[in-house]
matplotlib code that plots the C-alpha trace (Angstrom):
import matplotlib.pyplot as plt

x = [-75.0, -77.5, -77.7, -76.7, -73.8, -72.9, -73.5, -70.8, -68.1, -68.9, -68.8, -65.3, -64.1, -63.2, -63.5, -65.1, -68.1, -68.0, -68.0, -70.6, -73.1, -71.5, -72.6, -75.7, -76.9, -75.0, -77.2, -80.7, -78.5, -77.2, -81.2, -82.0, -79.4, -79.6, -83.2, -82.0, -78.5, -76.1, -74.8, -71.7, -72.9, -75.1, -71.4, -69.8, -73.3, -72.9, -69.0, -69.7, -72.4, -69.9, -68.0, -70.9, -71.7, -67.8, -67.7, -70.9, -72.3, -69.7, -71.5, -74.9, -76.9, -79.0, -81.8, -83.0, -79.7, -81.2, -83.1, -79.8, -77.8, -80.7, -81.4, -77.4, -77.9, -80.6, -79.4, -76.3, -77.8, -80.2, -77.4, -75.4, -78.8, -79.2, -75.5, -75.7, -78.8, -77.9, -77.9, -73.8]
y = [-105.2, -108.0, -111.4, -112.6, -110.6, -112.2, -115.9, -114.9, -113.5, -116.6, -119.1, -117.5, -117.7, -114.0, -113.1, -109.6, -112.1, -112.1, -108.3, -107.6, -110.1, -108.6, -104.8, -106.1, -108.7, -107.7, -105.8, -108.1, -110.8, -109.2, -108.1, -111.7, -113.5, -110.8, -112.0, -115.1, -114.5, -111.5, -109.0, -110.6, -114.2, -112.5, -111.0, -114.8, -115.9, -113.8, -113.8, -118.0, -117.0, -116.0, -118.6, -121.5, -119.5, -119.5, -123.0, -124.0, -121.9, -123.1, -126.7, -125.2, -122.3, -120.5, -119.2, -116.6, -115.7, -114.0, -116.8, -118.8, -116.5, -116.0, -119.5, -120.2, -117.4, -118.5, -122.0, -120.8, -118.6, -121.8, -123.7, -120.9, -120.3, -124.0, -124.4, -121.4, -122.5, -126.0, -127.2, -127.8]
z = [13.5, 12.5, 13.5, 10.1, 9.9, 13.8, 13.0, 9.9, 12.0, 14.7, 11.1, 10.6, 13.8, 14.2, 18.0, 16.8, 16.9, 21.0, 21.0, 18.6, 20.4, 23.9, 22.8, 21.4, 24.0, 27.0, 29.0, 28.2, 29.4, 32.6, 33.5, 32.7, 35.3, 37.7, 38.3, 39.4, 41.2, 42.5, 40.3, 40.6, 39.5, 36.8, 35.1, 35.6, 33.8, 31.0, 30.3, 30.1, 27.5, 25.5, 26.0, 25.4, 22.0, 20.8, 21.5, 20.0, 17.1, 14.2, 14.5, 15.4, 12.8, 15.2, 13.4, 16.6, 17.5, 20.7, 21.9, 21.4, 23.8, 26.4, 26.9, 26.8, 29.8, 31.7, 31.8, 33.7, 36.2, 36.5, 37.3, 39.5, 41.4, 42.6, 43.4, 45.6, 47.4, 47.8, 51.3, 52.5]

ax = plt.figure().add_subplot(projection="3d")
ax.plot(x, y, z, "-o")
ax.set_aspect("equal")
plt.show()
């Protein structure tokens, strides 16, 4: 499915939206926050991707919709990597 035809679905609010991006952008995402945390983390990191583009694409138009999701991606691994390796 394209982009175009994602951003629609996301505009309409249909949760076929979060599956389509998950089967297209899934596994770049994964490879992109394992690099920076566990497998495990890397899953959490992704599953709140979805979550940061549900909540924020109907007011934002994304025009590289995959830039959009890896930088909603790698800005939660980021965050997960610091927490983890944060002094206690």
């Amino acid at each position: 499915m394209e982009d175009s035809e994602i951003l629609k679905l996301f505009l309409e609010r249909k949760e076929q939206a979060i599956s389509e991006l998950e089967h297209k952008y899934g596994t770049r995402l994964k490879l992109l926050a394992e690099r920076m945390v566990s497998a495990e983390d890397a899953k959490e990191c992704v599953n709140d991707t979805w979550l940061g583009a549900w909540n924020s694409i109907p007011p934002n138009r994304p025009d590289p919709l995959r830039t959009y999701v890896c930088k909603i991606a790698r800005n939660l691994a980021t965050k997960r990597y610091h927490t983890n390796s944060a002094k206690k």
